[in-house]
C-alpha positions in Angstrom: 0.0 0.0 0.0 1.2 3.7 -0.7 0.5 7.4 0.0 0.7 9.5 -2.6 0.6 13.2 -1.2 -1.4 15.6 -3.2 0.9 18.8 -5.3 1.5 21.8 -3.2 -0.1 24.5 -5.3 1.6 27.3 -6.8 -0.9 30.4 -7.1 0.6 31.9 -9.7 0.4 32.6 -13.8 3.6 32.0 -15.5 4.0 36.0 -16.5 4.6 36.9 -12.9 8.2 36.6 -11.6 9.5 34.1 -8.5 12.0 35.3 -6.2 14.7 33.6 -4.5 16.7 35.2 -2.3 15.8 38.2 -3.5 16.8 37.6 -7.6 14.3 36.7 -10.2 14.6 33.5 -10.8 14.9 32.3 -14.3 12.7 30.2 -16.8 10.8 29.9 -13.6 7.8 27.7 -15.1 9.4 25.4 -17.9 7.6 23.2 -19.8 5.5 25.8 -21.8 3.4 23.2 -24.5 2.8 24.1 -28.0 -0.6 24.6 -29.2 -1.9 22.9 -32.4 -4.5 22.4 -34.9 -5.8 19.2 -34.7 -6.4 18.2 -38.4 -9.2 15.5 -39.7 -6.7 13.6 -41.4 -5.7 10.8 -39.4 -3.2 12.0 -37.5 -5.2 12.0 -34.1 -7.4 10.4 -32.3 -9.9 12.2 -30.1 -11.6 10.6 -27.0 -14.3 12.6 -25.3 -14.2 13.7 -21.7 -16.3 11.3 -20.7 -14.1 8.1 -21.8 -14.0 5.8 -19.3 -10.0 5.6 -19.6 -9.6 9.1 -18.1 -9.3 9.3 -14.0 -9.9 12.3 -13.0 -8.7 13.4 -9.3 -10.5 16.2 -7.2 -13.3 17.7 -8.1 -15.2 18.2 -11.3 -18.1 18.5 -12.4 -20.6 17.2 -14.9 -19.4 20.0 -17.5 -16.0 18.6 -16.6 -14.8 22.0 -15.1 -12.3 21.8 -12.7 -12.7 22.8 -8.8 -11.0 23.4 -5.7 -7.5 22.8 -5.1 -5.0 21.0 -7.5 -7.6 19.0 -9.4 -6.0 16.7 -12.3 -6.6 14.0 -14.5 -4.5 11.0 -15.4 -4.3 8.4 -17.9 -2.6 5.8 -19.9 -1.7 6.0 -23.4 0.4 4.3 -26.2 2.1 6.2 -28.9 4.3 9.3 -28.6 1.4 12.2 -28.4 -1.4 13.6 -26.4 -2.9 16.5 -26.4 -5.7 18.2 -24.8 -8.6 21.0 -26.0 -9.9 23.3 -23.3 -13.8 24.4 -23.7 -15.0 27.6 -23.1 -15.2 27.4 -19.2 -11.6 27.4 -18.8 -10.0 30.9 -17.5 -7.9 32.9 -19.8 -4.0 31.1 -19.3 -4.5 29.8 -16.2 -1.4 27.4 -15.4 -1.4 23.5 -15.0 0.9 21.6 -14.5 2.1 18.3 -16.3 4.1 15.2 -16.6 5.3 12.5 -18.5 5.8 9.0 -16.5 7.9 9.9 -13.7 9.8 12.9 -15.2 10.2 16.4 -13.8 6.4 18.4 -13.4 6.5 21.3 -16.6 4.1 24.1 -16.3 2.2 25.5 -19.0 -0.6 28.2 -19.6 -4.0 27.3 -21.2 -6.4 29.5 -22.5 -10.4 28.1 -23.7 -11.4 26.8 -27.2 -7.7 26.2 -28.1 -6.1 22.7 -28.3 -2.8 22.3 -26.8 0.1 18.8 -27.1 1.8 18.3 -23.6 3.4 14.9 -25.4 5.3 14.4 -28.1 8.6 12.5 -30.0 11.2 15.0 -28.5 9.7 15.3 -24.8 12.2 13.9 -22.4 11.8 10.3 -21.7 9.7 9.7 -24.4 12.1 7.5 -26.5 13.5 6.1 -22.5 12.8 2.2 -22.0 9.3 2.2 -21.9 7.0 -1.1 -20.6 6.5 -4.0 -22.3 3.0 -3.6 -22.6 4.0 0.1 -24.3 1.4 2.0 -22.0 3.0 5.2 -20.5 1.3 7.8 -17.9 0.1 11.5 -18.4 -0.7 13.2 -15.6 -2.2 17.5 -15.1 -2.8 19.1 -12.1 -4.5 22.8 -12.3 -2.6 24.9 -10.0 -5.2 27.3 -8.0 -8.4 27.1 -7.2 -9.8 30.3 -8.1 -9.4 29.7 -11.2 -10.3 26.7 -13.6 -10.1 24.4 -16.9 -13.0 22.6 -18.9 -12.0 19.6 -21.0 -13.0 19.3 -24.5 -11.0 16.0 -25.9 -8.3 14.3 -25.1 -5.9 13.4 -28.3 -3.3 10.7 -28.6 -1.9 10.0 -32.0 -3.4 7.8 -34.7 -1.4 4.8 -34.0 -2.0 5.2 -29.8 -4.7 4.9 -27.6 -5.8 6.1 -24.0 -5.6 3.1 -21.5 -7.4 3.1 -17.9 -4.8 3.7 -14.9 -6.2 1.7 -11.8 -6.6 3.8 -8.4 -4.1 3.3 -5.6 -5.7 1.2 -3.3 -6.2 4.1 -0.7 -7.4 7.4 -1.4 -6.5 10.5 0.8 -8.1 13.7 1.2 -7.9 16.9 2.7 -10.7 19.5 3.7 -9.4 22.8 4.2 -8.6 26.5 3.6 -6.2 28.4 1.7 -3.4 26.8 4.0 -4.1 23.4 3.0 -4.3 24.3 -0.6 -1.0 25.9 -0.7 -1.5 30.0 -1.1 1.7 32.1 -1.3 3.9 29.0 -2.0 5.6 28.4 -5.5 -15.4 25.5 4.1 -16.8 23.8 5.5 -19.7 21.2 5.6 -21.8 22.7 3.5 -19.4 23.5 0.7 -17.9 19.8 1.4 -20.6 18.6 -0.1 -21.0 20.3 -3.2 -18.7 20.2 -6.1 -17.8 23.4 -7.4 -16.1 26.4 -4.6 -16.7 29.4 -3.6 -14.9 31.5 -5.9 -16.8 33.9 -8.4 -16.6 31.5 -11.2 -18.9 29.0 -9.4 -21.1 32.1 -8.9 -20.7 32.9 -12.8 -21.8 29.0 -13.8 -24.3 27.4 -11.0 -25.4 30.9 -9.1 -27.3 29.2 -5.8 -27.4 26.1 -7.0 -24.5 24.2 -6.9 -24.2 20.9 -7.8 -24.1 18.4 -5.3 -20.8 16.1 -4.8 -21.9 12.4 -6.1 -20.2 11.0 -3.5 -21.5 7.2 -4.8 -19.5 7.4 -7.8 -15.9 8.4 -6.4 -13.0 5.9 -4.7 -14.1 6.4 -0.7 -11.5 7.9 1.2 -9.5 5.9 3.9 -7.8 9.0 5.2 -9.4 12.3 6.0 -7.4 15.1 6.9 -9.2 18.2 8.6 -7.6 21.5 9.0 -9.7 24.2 9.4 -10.3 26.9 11.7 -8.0 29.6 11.2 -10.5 32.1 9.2 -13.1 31.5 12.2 -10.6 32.3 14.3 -10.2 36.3 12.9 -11.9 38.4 15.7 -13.2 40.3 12.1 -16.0 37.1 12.1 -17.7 36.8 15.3 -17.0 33.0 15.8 -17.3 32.3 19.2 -16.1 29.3 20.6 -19.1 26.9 21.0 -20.4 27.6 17.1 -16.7 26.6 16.1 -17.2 23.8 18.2 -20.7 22.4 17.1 -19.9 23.0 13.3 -16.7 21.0 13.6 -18.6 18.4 15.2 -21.1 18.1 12.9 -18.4 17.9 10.0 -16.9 15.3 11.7 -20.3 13.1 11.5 -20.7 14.1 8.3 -17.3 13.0 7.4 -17.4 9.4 8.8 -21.2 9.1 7.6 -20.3 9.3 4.6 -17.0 7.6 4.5 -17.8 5.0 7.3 -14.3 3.3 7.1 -12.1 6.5 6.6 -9.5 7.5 9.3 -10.3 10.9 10.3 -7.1 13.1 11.4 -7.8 16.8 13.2 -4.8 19.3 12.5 -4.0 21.5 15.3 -3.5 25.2 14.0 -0.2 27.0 14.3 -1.7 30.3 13.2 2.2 32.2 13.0 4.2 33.2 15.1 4.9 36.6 17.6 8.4 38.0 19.4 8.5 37.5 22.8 11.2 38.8 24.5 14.0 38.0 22.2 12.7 35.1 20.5 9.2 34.0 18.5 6.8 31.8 20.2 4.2 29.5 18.0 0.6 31.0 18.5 -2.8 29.0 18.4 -6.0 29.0 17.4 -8.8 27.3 19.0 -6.3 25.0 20.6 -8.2 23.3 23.3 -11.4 23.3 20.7 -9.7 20.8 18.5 -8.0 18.6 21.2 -11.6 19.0 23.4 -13.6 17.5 20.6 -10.9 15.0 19.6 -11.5 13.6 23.0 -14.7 13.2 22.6 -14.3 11.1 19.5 -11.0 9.6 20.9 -13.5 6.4 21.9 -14.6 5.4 19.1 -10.7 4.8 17.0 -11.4 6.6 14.0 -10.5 10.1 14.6 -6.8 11.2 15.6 -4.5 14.1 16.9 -1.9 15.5 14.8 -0.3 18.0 16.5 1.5 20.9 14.5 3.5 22.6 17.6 7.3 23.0 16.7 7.5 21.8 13.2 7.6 25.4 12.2 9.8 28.3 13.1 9.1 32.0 12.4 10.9 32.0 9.1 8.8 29.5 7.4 5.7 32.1 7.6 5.7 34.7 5.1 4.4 37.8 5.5 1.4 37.2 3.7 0.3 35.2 6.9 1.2 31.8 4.7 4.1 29.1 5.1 6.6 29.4 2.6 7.8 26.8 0.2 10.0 25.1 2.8 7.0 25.4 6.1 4.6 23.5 3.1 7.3 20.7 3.0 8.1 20.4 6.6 4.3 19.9 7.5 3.4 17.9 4.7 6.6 15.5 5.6 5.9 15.1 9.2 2.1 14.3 7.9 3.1 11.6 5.7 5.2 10.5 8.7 2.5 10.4 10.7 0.3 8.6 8.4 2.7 6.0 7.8 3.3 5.6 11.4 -0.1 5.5 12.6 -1.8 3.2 10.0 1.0 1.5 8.6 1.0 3.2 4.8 4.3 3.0 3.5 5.4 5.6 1.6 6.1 5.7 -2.4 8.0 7.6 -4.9 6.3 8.4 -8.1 8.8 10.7 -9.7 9.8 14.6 -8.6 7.3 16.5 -6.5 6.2 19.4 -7.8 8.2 21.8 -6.2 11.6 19.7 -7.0 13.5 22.2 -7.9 12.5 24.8 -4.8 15.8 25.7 -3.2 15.1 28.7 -1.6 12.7 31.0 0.5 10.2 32.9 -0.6 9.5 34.8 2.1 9.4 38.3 0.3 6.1 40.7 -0.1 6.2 40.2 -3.6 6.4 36.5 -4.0 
């Protein structure tokens, strides 16, 4: 058995600059694809996005318009091509990223009603050993949640095919805020339950009526990772302590009601850090909330405790109120840790991360 840990996000479009260390950093989002005009002369096959041998991860719905955080697809193929058209619902060049097999992640803008090849001959490892059956992977992520992609067709060349990728044997998800997804780096119940988010785009295609999440027709999750409560924290909302309480409660039900089987984990909330004296000490948020109604599930063996205090120091919180690159992989590595410790997942490498070649902080304003 493996965990796979989801992308950190980068927030983003490829025109802006990254810093590190205070110097722009170059060709800082390789891997820009080439668009094409897919002919009706046999050089392409299309697929729908619908075909059964596409696995889509996160959510979408039934317009196949991405949602939330670091939604993807993935999907077998044969031949040396694939290529994707975006329909109408995508944002103007919002950036994905891609990968071939278990190369390096590239990064590419898309725009709508435009067709563009991520695969070809000449991308690296291509023409590398390749299985004996000849099936290869493609993988996208989109890389922020306020803003989205709609697929049109999927393309492989005339001589390939798309071939169906089974799902891992466990599934993991997270339900969370901007520090979950990954903001500045390079909801609750009743949004849980829907598909699309809360951004203005899902106001701009369902208005009040959001579609529901079909629960029934997705992998169930075995691990359920909850870290919320830092927005309802802000004296700005008027949360006391007892709504905080009930509604994370009632999440919680919700959660194993639906997912009956699924480990549930409760993240305690570092929310930054302050000088005192002459150091920084970690504050909290709702800090004996969490641990309060984690006892009160603590019985029944399918909700646990991860506690966040000292994995970060002040310098992995950028002034945006966000952990930097390097506070995203600290926590998400003591998580997997955790995971693996705790229910006996063992861990497994399926090429670069994301952020592979992140060597630096990006702790600046203007990140």
């Amino acid at each position: 058995m493996q965990l796979f840990f989801i992308l950190t996000v980068f927030l983003s479009l490829a025109f802006g600059e990254i810093l590190q260390n205070g110097q722009v950093r170059e060709n800082p989002y390789p891997g820009q694809t080439t668009i094409v005009s897919v002919p009706k002369n046999g050089m392409w096959k299309s697929y729908l996005p619908n075909a059964t041998e596409i696995s889509y991860k996160g959510r979408w719905d039934s317009k196949y318009i991405s949602w939330w955080s670091a939604p993807g697809l993935k999907l077998g193929f044969t031949g040396q091509a694939v290529a994707i058209s975006f329909g109408n619902y995508t944002d103007p060049s919002v950036l994905v990223a891609y990968r071939f097999a278990g190369q390096d992640w590239q990064f590419s803008n898309v725009t709508a009603n435009t067709t563009y090849q991520f695969i070809s001959p000449g991308t690296t490892g291509v023409n590398l050993t390749t299985p004996q059956n000849g099936v290869t992977t493609f993988e996208m992520r989109v890389t922020n949640w306020a803003y989205g992609v709609q697929i049109d067709k999927v393309w492989t060349s005339a001589n390939g095919s798309l071939v169906k990728i089974p799902n891992h044997p466990l599934a993991f998800e997270v339900i969370g805020d901007s520090l979950s997804a990954g903001q500045y780096a390079t909801y609750e119940t009743y949004q849980w339950l829907h598909t699309s988010d809360t951004s203005g785009r899902a106001i701009d295609i369902w208005g009040n009526n959001p579609e529901p999440w079909p629960f029934h027709k997705h992998q169930a999750a075995d691990v359920v990772v909850i870290n919320l409560g830092t927005n309802d924290n802000n004296t700005s909302n008027n949360i006391t302590s007892s709504q905080f309480t009930s509604s994370y409660i009632q999440l919680i039900d919700t959660v194993h009601t639906t997912y009956p089987s699924a480990q549930i984990i409760l993240i305690s909330l570092w929310n930054g850090f302050g000088p005192v004296g002459n150091t920084y000490t970690q504050g909290g948020a709702f800090i004996e909330e969490i641990y309060s109604i984690y006892q009160q599930f603590a019985s029944g063996g399918f909700v646990h405790y991860f506690n966040t205090t000292g994995i970060l120091q002040h310098n992995d919180i950028g002034p945006q109120y966000h952990p930097t690159d390097v506070g995203h992989v600290k926590l998400a590595s003591h998580l997997m840790q955790y995971i693996k410790e705790r229910f006996g997942w063992v861990l497994g490498a399926t090429g670069p991360e994301v952020q592979h070649a992140t060597t630096y902080w990006n702790d600046q304003q203007t990140y």
